[in-house]
PAPADREN-455849 format. One record per residue: residue in one letter; z, x, y of N, C-alpha, C, O, CB in turn. Coordinates in pm, whole numbers, padded with zeros to 5 digits, always signed. Glycine has a CB too. Layout:
<rs>
AZXYZXYZXYZXYZXY...
</rs>
This chain:
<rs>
X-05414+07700-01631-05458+07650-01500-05610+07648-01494-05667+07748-01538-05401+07737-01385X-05696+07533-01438-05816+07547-01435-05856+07662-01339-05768+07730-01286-05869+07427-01408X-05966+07678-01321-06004+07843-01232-06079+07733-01132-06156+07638-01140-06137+08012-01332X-06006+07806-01036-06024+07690-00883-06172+07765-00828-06188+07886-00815-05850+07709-00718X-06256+07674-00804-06391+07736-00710-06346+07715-00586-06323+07601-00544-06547+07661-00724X-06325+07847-00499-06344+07866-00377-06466+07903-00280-06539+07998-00310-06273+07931-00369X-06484+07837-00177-06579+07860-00057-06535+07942+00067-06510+07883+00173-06616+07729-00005X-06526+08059+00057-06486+08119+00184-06614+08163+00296-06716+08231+00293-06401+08250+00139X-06552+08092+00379-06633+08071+00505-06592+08209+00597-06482+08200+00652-06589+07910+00586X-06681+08358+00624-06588+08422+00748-06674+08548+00779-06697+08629+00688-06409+08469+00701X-06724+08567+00907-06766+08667+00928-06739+08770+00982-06808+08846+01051-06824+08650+00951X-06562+08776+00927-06530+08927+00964-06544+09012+00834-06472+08986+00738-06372+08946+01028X-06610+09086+00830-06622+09170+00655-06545+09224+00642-06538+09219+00519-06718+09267+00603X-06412+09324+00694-06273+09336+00636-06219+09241+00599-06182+09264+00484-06189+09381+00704X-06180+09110+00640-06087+09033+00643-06143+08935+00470-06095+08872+00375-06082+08949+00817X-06243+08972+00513-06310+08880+00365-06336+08945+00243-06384+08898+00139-06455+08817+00387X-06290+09085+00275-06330+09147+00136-06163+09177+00101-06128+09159-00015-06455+09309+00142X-06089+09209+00174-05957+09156+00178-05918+09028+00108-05849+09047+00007-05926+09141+00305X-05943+08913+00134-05935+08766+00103-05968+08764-00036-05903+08754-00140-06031+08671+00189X-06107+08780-00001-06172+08761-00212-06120+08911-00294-06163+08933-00407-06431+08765-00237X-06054+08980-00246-05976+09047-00333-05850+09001-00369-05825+09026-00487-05963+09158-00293X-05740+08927-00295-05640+08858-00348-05642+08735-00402-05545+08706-00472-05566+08854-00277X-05721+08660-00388-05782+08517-00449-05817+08547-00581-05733+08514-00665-05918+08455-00373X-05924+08603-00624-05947+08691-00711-05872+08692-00792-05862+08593-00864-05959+08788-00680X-05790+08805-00811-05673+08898-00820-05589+08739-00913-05538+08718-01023-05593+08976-00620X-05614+08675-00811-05533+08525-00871-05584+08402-00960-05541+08298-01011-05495+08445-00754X-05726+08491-00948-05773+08416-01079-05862+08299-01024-05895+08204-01095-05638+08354-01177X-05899+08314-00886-06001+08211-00792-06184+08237-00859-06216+08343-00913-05986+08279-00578X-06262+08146-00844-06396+08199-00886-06400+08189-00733-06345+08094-00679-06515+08115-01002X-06474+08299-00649-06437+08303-00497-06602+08328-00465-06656+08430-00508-06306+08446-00438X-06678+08227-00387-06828+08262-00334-06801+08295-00205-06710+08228-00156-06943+08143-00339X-06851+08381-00130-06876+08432+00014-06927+08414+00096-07042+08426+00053-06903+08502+00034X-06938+08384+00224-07072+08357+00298-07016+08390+00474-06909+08343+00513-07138+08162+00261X-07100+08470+00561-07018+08466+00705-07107+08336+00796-07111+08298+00913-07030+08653+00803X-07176+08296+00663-07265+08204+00811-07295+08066+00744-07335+08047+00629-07453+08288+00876X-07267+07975+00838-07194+07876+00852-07306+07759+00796-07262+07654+00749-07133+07868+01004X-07476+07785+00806-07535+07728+00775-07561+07757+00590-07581+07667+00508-07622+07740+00876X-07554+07874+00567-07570+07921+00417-07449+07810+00379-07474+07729+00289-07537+08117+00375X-07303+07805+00456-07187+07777+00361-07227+07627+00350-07178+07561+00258-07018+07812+00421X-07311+07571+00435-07346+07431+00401-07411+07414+00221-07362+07355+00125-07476+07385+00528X-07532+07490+00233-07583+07532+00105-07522+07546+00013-07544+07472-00082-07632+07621+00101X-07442+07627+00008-07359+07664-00106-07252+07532-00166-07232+07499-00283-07269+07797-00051X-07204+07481-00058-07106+07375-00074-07281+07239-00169-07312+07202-00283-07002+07318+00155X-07312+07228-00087-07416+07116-00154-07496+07146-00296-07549+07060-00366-07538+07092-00045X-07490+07294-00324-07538+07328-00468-07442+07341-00564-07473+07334-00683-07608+07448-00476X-07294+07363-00517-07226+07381-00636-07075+07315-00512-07035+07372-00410-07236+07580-00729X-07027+07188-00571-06941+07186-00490-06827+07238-00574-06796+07224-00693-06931+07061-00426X-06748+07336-00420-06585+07408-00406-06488+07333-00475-06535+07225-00511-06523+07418-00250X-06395+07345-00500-06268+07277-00530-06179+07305-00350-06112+07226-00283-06178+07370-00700X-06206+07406-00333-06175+07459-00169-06207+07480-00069-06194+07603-00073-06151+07527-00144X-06254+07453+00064-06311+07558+00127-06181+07598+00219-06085+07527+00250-06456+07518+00205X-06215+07772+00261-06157+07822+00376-06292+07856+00479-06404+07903+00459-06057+07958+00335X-06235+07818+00573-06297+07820+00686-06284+07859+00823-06192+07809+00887-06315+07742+00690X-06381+07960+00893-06309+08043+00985-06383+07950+01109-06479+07881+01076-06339+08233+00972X-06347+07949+01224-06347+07853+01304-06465+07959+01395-06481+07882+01490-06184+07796+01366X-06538+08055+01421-06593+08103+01492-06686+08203+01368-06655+08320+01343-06497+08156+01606X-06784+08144+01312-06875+08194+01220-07030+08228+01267-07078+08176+01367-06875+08096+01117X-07099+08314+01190-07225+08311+01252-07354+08183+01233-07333+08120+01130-07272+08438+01207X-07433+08153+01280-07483+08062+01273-07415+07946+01313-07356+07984+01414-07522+08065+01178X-07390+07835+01297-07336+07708+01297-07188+07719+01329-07155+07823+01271-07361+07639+01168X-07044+07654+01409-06929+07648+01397-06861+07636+01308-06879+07517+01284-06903+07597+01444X-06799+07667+01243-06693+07627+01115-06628+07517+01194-06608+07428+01111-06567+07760+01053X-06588+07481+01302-06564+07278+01342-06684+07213+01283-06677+07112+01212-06571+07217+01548X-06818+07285+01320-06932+07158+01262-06992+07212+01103-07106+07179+01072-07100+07143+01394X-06908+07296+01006-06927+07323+00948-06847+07179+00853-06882+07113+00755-06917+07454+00962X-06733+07179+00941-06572+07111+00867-06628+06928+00875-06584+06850+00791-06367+07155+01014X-06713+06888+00970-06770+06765+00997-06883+06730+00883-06881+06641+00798-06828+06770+01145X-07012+06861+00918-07041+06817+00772-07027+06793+00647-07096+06723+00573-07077+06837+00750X-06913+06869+00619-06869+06863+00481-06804+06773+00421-06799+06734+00304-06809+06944+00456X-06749+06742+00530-06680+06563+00508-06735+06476+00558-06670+06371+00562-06548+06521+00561X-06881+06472+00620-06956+06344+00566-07060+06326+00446-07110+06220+00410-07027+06301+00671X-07080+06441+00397-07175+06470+00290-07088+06433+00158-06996+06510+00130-07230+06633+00295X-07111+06321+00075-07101+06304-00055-06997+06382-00131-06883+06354-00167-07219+06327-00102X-07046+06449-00139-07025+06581-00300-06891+06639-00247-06812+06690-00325-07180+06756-00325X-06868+06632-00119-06785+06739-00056-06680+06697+00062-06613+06769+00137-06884+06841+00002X-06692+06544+00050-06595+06409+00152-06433+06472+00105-06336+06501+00176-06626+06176+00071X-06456+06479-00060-06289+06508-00070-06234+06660-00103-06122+06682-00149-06227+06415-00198X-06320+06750-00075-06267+06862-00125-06204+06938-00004-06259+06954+00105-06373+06939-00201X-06061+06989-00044-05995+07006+00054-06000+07156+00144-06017+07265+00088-05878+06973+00003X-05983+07140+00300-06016+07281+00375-05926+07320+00448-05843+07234+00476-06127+07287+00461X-05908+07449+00502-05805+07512+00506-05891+07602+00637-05970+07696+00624-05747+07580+00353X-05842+07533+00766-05915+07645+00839-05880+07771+00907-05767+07779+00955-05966+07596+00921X-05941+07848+00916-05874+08048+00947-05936+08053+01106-06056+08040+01129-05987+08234+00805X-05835+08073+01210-05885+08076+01367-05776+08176+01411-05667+08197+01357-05883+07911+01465X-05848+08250+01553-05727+08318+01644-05737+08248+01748-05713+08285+01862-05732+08474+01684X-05788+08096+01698-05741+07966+01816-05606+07889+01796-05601+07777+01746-05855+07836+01813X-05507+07953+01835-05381+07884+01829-05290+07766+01921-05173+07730+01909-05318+07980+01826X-05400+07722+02019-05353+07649+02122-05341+07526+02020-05384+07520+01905-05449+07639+02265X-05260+07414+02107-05232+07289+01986-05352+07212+02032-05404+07164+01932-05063+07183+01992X-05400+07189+02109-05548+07125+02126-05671+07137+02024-05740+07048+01973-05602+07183+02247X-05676+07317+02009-05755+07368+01908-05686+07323+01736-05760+07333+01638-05759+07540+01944X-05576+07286+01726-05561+07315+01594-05562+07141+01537-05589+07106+01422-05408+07420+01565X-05518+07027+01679-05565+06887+01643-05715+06889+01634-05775+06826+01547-05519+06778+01751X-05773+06961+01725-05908+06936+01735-05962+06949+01541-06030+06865+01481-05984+07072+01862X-05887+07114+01467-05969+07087+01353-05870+07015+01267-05871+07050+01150-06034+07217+01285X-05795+06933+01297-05761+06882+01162-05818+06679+01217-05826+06574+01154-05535+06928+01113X-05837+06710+01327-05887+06570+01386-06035+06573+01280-06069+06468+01225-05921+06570+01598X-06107+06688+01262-06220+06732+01225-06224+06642+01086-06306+06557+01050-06228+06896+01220X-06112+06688+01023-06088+06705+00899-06056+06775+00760-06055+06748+00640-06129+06681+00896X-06028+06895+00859-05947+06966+00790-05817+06944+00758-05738+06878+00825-05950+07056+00831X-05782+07032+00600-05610+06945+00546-05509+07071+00664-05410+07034+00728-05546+06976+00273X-05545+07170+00668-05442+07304+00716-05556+07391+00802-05671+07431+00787-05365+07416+00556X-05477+07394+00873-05484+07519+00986-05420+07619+00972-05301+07594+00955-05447+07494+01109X-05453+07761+00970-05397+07868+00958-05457+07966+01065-05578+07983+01079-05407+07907+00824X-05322+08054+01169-05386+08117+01272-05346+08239+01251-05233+08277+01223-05362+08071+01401X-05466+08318+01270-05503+08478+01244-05381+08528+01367-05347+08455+01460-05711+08533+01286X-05338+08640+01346-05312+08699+01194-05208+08626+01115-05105+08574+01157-05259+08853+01198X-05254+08630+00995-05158+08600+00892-05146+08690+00787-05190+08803+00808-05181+08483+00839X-05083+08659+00645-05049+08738+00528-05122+08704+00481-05166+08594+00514-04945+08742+00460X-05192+08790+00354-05299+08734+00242-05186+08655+00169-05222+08541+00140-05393+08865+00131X-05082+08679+00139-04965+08594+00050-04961+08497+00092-05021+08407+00033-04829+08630+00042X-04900+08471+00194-04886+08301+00326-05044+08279+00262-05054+08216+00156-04873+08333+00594X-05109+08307+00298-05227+08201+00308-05263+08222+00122-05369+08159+00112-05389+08259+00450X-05236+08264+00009-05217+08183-00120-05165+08123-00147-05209+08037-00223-05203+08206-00196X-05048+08122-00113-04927+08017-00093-04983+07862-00070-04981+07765-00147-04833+08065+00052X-05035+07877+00064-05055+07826+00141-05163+07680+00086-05157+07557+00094-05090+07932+00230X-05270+07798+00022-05389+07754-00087-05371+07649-00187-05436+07547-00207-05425+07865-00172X-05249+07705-00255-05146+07609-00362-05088+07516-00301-05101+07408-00359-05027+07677-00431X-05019+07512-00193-04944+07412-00141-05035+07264-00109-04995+07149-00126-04879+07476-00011X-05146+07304-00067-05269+07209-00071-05323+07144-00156-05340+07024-00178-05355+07249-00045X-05348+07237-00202-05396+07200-00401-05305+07128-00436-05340+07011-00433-05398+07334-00534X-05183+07145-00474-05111+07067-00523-05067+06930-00449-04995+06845-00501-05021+07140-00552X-05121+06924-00323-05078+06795-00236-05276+06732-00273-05305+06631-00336-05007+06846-00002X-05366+06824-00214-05466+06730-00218-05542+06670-00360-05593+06562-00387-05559+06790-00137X-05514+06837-00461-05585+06835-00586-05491+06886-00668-05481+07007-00686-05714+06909-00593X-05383+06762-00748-05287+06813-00828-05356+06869-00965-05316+06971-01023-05179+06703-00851X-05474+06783-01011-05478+06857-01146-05556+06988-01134-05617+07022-01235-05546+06766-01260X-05562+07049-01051-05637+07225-01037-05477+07304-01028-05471+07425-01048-05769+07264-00836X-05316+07202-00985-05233+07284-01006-05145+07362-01129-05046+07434-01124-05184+07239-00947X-05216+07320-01225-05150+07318-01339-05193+07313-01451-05296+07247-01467-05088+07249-01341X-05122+07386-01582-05245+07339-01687-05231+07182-01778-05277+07168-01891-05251+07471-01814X-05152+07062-01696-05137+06985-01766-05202+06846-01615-05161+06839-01499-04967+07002-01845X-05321+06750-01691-05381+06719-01617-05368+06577-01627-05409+06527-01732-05485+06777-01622X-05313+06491-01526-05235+06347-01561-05326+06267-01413-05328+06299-01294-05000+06358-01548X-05399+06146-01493-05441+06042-01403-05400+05943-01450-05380+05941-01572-05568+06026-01376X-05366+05798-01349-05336+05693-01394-05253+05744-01543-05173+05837-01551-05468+05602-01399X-05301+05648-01662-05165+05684-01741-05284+05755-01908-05274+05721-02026-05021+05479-01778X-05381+05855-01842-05392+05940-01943-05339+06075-01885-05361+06100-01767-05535+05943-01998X-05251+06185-01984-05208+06290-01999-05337+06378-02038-05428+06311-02087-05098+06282-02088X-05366+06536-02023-05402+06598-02115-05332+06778-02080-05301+06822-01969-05569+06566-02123X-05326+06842-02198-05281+06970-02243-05366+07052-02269-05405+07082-02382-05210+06970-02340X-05411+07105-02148-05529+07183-02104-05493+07311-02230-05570+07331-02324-05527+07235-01907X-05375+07382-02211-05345+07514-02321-05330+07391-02465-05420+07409-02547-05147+07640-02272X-05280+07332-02484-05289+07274-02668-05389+07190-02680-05402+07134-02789-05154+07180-02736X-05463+07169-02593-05537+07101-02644-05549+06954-02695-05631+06912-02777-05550+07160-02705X-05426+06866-02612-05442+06749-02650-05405+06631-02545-05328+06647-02450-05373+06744-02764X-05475+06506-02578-05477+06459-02483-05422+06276-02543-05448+06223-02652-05626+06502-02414X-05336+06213-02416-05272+06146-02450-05347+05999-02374-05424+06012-02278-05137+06200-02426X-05318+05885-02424-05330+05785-02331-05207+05654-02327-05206+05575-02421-05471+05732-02361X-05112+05641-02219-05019+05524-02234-04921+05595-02350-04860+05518-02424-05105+05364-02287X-04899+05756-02371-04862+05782-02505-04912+05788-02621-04862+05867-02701-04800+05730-02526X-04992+05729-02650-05089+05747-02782-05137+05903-02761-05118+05976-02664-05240+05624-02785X-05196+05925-02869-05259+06056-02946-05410+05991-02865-05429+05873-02837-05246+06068-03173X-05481+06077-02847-05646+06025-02862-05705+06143-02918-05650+06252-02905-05734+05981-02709X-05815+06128-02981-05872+06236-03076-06028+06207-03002-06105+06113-02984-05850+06203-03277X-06017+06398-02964-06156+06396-02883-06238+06517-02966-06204+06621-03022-06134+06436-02694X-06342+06459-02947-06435+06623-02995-06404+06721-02917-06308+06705-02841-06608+06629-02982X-06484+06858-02917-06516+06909-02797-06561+06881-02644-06513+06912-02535-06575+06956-02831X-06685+06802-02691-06771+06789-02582-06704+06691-02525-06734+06686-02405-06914+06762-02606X-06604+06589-02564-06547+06486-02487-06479+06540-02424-06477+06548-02302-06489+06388-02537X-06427+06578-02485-06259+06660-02413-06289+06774-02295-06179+06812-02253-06155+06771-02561X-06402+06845-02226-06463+06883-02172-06514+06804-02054-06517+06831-01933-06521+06922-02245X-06561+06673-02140-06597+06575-02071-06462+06503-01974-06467+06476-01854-06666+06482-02176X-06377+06488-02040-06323+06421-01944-06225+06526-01909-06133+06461-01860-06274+06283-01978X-06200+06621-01908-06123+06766-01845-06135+06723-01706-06055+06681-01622-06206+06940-01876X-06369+06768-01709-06391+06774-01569-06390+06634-01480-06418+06640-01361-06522+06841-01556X-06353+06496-01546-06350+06360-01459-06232+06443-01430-06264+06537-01357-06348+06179-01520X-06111+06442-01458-05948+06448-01471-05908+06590-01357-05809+06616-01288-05892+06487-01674X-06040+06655-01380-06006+06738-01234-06080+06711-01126-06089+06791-01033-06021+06884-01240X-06155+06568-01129-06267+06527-01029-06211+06381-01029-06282+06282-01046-06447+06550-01081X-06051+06377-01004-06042+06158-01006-06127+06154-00893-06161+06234-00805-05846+06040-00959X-06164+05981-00939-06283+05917-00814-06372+05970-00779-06412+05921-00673-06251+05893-00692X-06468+06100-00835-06570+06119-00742-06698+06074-00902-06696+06088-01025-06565+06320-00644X-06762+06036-00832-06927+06019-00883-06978+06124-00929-06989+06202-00834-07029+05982-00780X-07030+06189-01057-07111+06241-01068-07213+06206-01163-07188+06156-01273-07071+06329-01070X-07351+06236-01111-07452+06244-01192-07471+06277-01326-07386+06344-01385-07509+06301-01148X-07560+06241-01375-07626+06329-01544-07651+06446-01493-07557+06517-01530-07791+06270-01636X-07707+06496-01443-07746+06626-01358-07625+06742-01345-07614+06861-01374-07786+06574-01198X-07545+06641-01288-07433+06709-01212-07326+06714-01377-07254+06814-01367-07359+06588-01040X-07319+06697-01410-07216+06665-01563-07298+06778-01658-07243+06881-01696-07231+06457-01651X-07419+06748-01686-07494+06861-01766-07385+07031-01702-07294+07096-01755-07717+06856-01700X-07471+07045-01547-07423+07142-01550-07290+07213-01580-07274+07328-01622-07452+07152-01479X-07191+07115-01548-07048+07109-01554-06979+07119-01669-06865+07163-01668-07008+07008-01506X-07051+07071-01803-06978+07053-01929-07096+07140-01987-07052+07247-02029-06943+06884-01995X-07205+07129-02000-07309+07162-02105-07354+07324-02032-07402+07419-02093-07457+07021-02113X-07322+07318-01895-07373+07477-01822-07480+07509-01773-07542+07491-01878-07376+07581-01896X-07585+07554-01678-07690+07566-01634-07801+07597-01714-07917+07573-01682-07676+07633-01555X-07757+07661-01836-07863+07689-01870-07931+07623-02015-08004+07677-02099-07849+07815-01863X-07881+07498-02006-07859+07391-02079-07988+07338-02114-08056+07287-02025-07776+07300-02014X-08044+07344-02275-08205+07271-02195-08158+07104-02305-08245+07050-02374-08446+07401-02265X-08048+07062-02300-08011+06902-02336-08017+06838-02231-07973+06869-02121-07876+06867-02394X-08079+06732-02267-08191+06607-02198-08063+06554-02150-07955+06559-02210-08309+06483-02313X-08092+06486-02001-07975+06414-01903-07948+06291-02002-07845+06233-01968-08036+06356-01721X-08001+06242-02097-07938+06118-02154-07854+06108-02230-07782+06010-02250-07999+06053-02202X-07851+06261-02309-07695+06291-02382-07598+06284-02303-07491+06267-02363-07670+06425-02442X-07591+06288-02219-07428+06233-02157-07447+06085-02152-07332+06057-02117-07376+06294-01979X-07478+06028-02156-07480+05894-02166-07417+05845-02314-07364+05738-02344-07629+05849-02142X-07444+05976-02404-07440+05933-02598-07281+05970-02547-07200+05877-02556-07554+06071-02777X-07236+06089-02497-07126+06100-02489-06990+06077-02404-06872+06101-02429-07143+06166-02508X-07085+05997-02251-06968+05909-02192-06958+05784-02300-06860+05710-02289-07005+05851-02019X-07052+05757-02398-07002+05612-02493-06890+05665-02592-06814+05582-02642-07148+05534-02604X-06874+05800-02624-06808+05815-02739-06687+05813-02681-06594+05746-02727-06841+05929-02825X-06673+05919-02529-06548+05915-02428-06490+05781-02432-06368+05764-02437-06586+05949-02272X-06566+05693-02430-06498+05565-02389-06430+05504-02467-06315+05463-02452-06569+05479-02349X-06554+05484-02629-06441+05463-02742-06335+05501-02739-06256+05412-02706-06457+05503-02846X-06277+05629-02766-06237+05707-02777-06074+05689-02694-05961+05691-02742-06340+05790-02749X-06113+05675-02573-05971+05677-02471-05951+05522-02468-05841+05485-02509-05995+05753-02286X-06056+05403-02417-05990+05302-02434-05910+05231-02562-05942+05122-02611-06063+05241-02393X-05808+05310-02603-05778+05254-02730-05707+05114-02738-05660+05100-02625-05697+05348-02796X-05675+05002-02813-05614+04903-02803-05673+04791-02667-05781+04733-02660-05477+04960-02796X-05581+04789-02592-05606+04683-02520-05589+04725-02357-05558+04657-02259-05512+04570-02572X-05627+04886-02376-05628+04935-02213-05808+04955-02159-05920+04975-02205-05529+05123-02202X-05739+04934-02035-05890+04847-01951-05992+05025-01927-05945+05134-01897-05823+04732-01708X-06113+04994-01951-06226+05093-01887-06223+05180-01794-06285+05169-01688-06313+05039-01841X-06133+05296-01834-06121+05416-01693-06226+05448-01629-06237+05454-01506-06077+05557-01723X-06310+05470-01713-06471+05534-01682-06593+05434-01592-06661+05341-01635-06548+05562-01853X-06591+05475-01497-06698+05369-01403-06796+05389-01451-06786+05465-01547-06724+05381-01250X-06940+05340-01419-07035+05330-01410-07067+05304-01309-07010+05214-01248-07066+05284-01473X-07182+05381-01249-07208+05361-01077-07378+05354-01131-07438+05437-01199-07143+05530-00931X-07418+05246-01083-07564+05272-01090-07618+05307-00991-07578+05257-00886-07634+05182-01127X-07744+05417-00988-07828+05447-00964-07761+05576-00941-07829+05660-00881-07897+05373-00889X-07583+05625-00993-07538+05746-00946-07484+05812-01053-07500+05934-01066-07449+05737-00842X-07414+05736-01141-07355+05814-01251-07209+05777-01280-07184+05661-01247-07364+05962-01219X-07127+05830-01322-07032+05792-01377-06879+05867-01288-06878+05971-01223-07065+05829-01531X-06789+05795-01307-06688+05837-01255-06582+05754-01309-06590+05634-01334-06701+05842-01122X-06415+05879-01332-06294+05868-01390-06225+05757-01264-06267+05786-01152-06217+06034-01416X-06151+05665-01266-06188+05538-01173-06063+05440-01207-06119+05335-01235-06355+05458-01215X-05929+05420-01219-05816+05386-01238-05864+05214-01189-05847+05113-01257-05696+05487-01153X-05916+05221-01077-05874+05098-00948-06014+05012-01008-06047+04914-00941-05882+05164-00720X-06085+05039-01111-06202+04942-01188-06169+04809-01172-06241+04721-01220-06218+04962-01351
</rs>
């Protein structure tokens, strides 16, 4: 299973040291924050695969936490899960009117709400559910290590297969040279943003085999993205 980045949004400090102990526990990379303007930050420097979000945070609302995050770029599709002891049905259209995928009202179980976590994931972000990662009609075998297209074999290096791991757990979104360095190559990377360029060409060889059409977009002036509907 890929290791899901979570954003937990909450400024009750039991309830959150509680939380990122069973998330955790489950194998979540889990960042923290009780205030609502930091969780903006955090989401825009490294985007979540998740956020949870508590509806009464310090600084800023977790409602206008849930608005920005889904108009900002990086973070339109990553799915949220909001935590309130607002249970009226007004309050709970209000956050999914917002844009949130789930509402969850305090109190709950740390179990229910992993559950809960997965049930999402697997509806909003299937390939973070599993270790086998399928878009349009390429396969790949995150534990063996191999990756298929239309059925064919495709033979990837490392760095490809890395490479397109993270499109295959990112369908449709844009990312940068910037944003890809860090993601495949790691922060502390000192290879020049144009090697991904040497190696979205080899990706491409590589998967378009025969007579199947260009998965891989090209977005100018933004970067590249895994892209079925080309």
């Amino acid at each position: 299973m890929a290791r899901v980045k979570m954003l937990l949004v909450e400024d009750d400090a039991a309830l959150a040291e509680l939380l990122v102990f069973h998330f955790k526990r489950e194998d979540f990379d889990v960042s923290h924050t009780p205030d609502g303007e930091e969780a903006l930050l955090l989401a825009r420097e490294n985007a979540p695969d998740i956020v949870l979000l508590d509806w009464m945070v310090e600084g800023i609302s977790g409602i206008e936490v849930c608005r920005r995050l889904r108009r900002a770029p990086e973070t339109a599709n990553v799915p949220i899960i909001m935590l309130t002891a607002r249970g009226e049905e007004e309050d709970r259209v209000r956050g999914l009117e917002t844009g949130a995928d789930d509402y969850v009202t305090k109190p709950f179980s740390p179990r229910e709400l992993v559950a809960r976590v997965g049930a999402v994931l697997r509806r909003v972000r299937p390939a973070l559910a599993g270790e086998a990662l399928v878009y349009a009609d390429i396969e790949m075998d995150t534990v063996g290590h191999k990756v298929r297209r239309a059925g064919e074999v495709v033979s990837l290096g490392p760095t490809e297969f890395r490479l397109l791991k993270h499109f295959l757990e990112h369908p449709g979104w844009v990312f940068s040279r910037e944003r890809l360095l860090d993601a495949v190559w790691g922060h502390d990377s000192d290879i020049e943003s144009r090697t991904v360029d040497v190696h979205i060409r080899r990706l491409r060889k590589a998967i378009n085999i025969g007579d199947r059409p260009d998965i891989i977009r090209t977005v100018r002036s933004a970067g590249y993205s895994l892209d079925a509907g080309v």
